[in-house]
C-alpha positions as CSV (number, residue, x, y, z in Angstrom):
1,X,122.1,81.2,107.4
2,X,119.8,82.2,104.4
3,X,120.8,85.4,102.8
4,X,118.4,87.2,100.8
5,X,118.9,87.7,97.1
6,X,117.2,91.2,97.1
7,X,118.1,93.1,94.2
8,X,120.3,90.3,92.9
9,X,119.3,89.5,88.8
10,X,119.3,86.2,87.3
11,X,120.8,86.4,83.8
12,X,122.5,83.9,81.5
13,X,124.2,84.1,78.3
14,X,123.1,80.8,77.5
15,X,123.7,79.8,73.6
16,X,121.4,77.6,71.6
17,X,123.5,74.5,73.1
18,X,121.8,75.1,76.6
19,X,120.0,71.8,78.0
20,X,120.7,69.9,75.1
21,X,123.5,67.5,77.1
22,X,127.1,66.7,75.5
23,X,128.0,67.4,72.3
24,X,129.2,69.1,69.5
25,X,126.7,72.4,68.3
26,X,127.5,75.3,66.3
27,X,127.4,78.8,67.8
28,X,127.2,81.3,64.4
29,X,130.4,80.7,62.7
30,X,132.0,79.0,65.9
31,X,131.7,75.6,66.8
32,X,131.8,74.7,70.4
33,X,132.1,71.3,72.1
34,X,129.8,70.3,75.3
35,X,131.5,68.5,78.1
36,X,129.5,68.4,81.5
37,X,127.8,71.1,80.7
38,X,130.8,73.4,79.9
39,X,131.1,74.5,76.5
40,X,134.3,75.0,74.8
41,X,135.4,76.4,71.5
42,X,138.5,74.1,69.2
43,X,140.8,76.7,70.8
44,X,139.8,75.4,74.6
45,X,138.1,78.8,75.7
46,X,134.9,79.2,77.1
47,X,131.8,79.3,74.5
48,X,129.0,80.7,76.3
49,X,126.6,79.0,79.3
50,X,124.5,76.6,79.3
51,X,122.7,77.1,82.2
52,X,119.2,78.1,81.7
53,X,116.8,80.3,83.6
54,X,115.0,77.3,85.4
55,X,118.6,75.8,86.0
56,X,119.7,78.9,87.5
57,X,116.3,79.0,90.2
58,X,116.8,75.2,90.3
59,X,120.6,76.4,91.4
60,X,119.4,79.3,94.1
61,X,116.8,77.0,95.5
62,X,119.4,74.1,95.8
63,X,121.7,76.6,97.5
64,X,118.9,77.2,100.7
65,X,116.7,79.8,99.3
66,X,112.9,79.3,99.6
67,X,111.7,79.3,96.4
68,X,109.8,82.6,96.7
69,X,113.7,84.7,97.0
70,X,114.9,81.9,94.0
71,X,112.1,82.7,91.6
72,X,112.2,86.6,92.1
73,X,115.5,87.1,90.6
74,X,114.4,85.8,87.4
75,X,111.1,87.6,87.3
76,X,110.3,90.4,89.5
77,X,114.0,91.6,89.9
78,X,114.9,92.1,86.4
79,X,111.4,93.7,85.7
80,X,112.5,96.3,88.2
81,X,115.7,96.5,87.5
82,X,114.4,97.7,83.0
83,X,111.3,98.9,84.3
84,X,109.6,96.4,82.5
85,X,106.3,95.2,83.7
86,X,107.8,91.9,83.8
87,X,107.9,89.5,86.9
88,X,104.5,90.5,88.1
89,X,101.0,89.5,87.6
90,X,98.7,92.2,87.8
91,X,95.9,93.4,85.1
92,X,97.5,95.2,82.1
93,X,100.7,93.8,82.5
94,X,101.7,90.8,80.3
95,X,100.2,87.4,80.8
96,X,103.6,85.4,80.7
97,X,103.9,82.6,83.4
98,X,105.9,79.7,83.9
99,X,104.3,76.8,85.8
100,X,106.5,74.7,87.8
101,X,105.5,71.3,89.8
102,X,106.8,70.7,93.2
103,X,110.0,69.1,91.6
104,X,110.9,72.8,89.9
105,X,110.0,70.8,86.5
106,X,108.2,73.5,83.9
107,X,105.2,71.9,83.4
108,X,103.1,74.7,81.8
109,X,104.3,78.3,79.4
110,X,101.7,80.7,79.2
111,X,102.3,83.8,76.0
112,X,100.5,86.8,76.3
113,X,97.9,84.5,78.6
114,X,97.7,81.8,75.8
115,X,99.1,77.8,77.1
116,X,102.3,77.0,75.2
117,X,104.2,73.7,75.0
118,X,106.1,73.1,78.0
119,X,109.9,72.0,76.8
120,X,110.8,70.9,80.5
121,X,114.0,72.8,80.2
């Protein structure tokens, strides 16, 4: 059974390590280590996520959701959720927009209504 996500947010606290793979990066005046996609400080504690946004749909979509419920926690949701006309495409609000192909790849960014590089995140 499918449950919807409703008023259920998407966040991540993802640090500048996220999608990059295994490794060893530098978080401010930390450095963390990358194993699996865990990160980890010298001291063995967690260092932050790095899951990001699209992983996180990618995630809720893998889980059963259709992809409308997976996507609107990281758009419409959290617009609603700040008040922030975020998440919704309507005239006066901000052109942002994240094309995705049918493999949930980012295939097109969209600023303010002007094309972006695509980093396939």
């Amino acid at each position: 059974m499918v449950v919807s996500c409703g008023r259920a947010a998407l966040v991540t606290d993802a640090i500048a390590a996220a999608g990059m793979g295994d490794g060893r990066y530098r978080l401010g005046s930390v450095e963390v280590d990358v194993r699996d996609g865990v990160a980890r400080g010298d001291d063995g504690m967690l260092g932050g996520s790095t899951v990001t946004m699209i992983a996180a749909v990618r995630n809720l979509h893998a889980l059963g959701f259709p992809l409308v419920e997976a996507v609107a926690p990281a758009t419409s949701v959290p617009g609603r959720a700040t008040g922030k006309p975020v998440g919704v495409l309507s005239v006066g609000r901000p052109a942002d927009v994240v094309v995705l192909d049918d493999t949930l790849e980012i295939r097109h960014v969209f600023v303010d209504g002007q094309e972006r590089v695509a980093t396939g995140a």
